[in-house]
C-alpha positions as a printed NumPy array, in Angstrom:
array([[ 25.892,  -6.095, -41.438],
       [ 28.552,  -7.932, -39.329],
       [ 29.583, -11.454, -40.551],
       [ 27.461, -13.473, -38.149],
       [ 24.326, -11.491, -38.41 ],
       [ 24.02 , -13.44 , -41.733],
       [ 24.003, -16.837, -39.691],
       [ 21.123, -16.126, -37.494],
       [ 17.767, -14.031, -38.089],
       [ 17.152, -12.525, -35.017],
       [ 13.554, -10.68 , -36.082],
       [ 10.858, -12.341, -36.996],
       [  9.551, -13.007, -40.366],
       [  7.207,  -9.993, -41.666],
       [  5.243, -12.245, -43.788],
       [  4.192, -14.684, -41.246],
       [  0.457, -14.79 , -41.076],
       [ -0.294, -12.703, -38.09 ],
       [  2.522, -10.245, -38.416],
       [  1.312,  -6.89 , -37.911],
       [  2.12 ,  -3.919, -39.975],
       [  3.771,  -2.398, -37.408],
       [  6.484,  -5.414, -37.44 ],
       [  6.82 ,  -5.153, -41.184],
       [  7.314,  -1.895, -40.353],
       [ 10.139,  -1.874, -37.772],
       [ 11.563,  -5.004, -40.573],
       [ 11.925,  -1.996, -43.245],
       [ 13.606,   0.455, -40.371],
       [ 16.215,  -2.067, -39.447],
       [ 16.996,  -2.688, -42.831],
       [ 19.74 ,   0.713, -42.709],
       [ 22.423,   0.553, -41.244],
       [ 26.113,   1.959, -41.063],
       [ 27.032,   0.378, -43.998],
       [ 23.504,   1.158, -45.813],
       [ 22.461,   4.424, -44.735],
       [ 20.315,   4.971, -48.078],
       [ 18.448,   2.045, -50.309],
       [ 16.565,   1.974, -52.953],
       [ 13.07 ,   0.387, -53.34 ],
       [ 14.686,  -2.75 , -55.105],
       [ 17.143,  -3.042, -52.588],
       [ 14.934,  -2.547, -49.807],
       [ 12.766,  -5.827, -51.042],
       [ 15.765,  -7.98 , -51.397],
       [ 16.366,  -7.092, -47.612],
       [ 13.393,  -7.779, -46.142],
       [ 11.793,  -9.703, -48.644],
       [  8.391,  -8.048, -48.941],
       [  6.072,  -7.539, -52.323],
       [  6.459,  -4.225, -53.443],
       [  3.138,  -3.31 , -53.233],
       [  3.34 ,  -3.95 , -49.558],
       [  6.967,  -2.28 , -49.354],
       [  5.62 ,   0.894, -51.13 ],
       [  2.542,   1.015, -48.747],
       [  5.227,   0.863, -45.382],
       [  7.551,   2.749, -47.136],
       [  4.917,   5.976, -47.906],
       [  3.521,   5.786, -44.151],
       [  7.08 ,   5.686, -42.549],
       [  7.68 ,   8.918, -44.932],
       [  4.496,  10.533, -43.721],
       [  5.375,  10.169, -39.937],
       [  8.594,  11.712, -40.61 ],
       [ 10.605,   7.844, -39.514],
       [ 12.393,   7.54 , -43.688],
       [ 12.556,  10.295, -46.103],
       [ 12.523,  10.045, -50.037],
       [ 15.318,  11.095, -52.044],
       [ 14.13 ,  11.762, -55.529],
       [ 17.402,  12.922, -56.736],
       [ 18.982,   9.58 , -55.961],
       [ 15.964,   7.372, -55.912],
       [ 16.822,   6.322, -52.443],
       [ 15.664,   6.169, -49.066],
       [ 17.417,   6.919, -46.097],
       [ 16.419,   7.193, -42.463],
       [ 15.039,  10.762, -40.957],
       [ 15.276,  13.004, -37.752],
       [ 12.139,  11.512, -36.52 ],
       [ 14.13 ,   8.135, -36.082],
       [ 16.22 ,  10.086, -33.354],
       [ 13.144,  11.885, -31.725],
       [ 12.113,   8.208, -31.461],
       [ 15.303,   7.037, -29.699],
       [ 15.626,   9.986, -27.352],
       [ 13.979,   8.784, -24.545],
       [ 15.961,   5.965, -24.176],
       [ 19.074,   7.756, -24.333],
       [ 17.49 ,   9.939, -21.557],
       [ 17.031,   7.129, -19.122],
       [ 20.132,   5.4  , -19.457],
       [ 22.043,   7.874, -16.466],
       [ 24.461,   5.494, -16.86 ],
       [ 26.145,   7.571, -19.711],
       [ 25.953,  10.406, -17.231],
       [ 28.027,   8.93 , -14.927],
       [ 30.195,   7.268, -16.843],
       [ 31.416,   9.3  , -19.187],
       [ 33.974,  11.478, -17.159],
       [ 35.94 ,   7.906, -16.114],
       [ 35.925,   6.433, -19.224],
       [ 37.584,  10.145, -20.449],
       [ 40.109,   9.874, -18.062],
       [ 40.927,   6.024, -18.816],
       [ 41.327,   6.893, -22.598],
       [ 43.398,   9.844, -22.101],
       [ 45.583,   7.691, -19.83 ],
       [ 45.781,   4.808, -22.346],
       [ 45.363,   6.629, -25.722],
       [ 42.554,   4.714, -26.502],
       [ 38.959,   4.371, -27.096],
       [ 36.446,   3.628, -24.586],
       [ 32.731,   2.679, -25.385],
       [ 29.584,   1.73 , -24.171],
       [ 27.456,  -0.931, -25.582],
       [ 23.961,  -1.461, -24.581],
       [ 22.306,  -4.966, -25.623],
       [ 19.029,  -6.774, -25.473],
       [ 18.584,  -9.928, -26.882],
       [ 20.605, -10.943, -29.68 ],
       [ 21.365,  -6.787, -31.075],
       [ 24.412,  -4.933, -28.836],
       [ 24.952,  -1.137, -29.886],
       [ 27.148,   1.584, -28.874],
       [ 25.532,   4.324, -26.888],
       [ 28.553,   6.248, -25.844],
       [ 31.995,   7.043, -26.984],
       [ 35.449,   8.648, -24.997],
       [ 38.658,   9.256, -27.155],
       [ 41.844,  10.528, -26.677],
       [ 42.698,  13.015, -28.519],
       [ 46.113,  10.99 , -29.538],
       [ 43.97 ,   8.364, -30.865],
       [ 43.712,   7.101, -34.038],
       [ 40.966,   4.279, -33.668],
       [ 37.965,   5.164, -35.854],
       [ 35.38 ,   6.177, -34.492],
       [ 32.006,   3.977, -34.948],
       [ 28.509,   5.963, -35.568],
       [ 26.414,   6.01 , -32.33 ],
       [ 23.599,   3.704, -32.37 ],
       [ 26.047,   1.124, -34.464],
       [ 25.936,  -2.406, -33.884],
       [ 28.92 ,  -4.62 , -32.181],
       [ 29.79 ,  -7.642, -33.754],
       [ 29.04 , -10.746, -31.011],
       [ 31.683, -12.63 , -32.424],
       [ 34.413, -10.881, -33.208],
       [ 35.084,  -7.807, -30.539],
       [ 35.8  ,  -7.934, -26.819],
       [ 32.719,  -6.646, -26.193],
       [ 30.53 ,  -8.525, -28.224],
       [ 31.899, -11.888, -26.375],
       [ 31.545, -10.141, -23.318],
       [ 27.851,  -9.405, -23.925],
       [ 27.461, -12.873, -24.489],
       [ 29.296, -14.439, -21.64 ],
       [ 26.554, -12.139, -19.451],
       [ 23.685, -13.786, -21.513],
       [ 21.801, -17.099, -20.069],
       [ 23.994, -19.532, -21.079],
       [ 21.564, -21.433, -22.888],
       [ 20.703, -18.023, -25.095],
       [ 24.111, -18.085, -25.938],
       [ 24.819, -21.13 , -26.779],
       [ 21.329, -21.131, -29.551],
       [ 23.788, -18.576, -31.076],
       [ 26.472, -20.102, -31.571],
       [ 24.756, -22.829, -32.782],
       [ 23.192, -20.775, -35.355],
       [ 26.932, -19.69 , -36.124],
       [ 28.011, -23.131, -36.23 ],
       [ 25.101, -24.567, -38.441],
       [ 25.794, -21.964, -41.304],
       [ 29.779, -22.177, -40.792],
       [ 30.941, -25.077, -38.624],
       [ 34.363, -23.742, -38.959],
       [ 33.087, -20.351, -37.637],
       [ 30.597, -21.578, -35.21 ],
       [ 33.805, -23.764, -33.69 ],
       [ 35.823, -20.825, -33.283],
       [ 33.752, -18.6  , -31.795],
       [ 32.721, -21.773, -29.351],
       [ 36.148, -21.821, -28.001],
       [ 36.795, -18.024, -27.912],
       [ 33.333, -17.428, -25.843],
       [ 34.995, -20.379, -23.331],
       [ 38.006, -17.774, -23.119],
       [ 35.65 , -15.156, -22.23 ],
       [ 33.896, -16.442, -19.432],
       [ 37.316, -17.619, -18.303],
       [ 39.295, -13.986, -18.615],
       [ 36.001, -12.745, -16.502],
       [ 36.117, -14.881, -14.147],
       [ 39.521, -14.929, -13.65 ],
       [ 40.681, -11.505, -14.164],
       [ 37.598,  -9.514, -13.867],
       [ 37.424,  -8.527, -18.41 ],
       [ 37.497, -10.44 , -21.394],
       [ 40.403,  -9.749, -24.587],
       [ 40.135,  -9.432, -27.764],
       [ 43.598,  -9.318, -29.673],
       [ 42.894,  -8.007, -33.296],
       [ 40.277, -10.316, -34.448],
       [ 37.997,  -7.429, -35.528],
       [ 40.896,  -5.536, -36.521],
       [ 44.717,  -7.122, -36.54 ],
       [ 46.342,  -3.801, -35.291],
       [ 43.096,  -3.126, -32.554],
       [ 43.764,  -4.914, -29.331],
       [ 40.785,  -4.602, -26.683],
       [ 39.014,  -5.664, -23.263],
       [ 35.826,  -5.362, -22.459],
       [ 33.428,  -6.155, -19.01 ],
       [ 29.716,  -6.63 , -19.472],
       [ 27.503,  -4.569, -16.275],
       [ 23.745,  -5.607, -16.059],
       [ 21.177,  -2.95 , -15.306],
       [ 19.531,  -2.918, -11.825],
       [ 16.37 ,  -0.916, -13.599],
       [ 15.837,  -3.761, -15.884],
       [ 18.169,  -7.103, -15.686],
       [ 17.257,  -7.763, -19.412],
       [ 19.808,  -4.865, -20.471],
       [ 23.382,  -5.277, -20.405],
       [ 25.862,  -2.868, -20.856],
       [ 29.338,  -3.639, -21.885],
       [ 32.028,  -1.248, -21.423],
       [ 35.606,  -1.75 , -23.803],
       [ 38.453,  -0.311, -24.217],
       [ 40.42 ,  -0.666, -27.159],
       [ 44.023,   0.362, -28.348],
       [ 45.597,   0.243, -30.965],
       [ 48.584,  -2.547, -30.666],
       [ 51.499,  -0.05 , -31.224],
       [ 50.956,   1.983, -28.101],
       [ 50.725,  -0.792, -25.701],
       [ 54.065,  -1.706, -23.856],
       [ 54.459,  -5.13 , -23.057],
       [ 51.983,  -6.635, -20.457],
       [ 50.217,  -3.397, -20.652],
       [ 46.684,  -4.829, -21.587],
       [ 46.395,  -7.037, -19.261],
       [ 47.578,  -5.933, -16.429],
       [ 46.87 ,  -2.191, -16.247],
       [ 44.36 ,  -1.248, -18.874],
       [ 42.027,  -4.646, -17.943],
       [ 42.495,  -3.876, -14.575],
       [ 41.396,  -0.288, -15.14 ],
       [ 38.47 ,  -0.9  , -17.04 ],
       [ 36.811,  -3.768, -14.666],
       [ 37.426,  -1.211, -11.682],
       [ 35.419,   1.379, -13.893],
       [ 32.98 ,  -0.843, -15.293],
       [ 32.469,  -2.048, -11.17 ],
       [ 31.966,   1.312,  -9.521],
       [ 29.274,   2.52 , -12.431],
       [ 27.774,  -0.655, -11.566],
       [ 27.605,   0.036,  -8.045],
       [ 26.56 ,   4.122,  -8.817],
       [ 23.336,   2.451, -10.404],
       [ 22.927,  -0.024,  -7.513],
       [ 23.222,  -3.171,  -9.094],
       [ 23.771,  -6.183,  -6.58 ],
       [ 27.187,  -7.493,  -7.257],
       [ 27.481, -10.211, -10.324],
       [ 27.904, -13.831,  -9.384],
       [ 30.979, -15.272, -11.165],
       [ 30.372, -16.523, -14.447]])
């Protein structure tokens, strides 16, 4: 879970009267992630805070229609295949990872680097696409992974493109669990809208990462304005030449990110 996901609690609570089953549910689903792709039973009431009669119930149903599968070996659960048939469709529809994939090759291969593709609603941004060069060395993040908001070009950039009254209940959820967090995050976000006004993609210089510098340029959707994509590119910092970032790989990226957005037929942006 990235740092500020702790801060704010973007679902709602599964034990409010009126909360279907099919919430508490979804709640047990989105209690895996990269960094806990299997859980026990204990662990999986300490996440979401449900009885265990109630977990066990979810739990055997989810099993049943082939969403989590039971490890008896290890005791553990861990997300199954029908999770995937679930999130297929989506995939499907998004033809903007059909077009964009072949630029965002060719930028990495020109600036040994990765390029992604975040797609965000609300308060949750996740990768649906990667491009690498094959000179690389950046890790690469598990598809469906969440972005930190905070911390990563892209993240900022996603919420630079929100309402900017959405936004700002964020960081003050940030702020009023770490002031000193919620500050800084307050003034980078500033930078953000700034950089994309201004030069078209918002930087990130090794906050996620100290050797990972990045940009990043949020596109909304002309099928749905509620879904924002956010392209990035990141590199690491010993393969940029001076002034490189800014004015050649930011350049490059905003130029991409602007003809995909014009492919789907998305009105231009106003300036931020």
């Amino acid at each position: 879970m990235d740092q500020e996901s702790q801060f704010i609690d973007t679902h709602a609570d599964p034990e409010k009267p009126g909360s279907s089953a099919l919430a508490r549910g979804i709640h047990v689903l989105q209690a895996f992630g990269i960094d806990a792709p299997a859980l026990t039973a204990k662990e999986l009431m300490a996440i979401t805070g449900l009885p265990k009669p109630t977990l066990f119930r979810l739990a055997t149903t989810l099993c049943e229609a082939g969403l989590l599968r039971y490890e008896e070996s290890t005791g553990r659960f861990t997300p199954a295949p029908g999770l995937a048939r679930l999130a297929a469709p989506m995939l499907a529809r998004t033809s903007i990872r059909q077009l964009a994939f072949s630029p965002m090759q060719a930028l990495a291969e020109r600036a040994c680097a990765q390029v992604s593709l975040g797609l965000g609603l609300g308060l949750d941004l996740v990768y649906i696409e990667f491009a690498q060069s094959k000179d690389c060395v950046t890790v690469r993040p598990a598809m469906g992974s969440h972005i930190s908001l905070s911390r990563t070009a892209s993240g900022r950039a996603y919420l630079a493109a929100l309402p900017p009254e959405q936004a700002q209940r964020y960081v003050d959820g940030v702020r009023a669990n770490n002031a000193e967090h919620g500050a800084w995050l307050a003034e980078r976000l500033q930078e953000a809208r700034r950089d994309l006004a201004e030069r078209g993609f918002c930087i990130n210089r090794g906050d996620l990462q100290r050797q990972l510098e990045a940009v990043a340029v949020p596109v909304r959707a002309a099928s749905n304005p509620d879904e924002i994509y956010v392209f990035a590119c990141t590199v690491p910092s010993f393969e940029l030449r001076p002034g490189q970032l800014l004015d050649d790989v930011g350049p490059r990226l905003a130029t991409l990110a602007r003809s995909i957005e014009a492919a789907l037929g998305t009105p231009p942006a106003s300036p931020l």
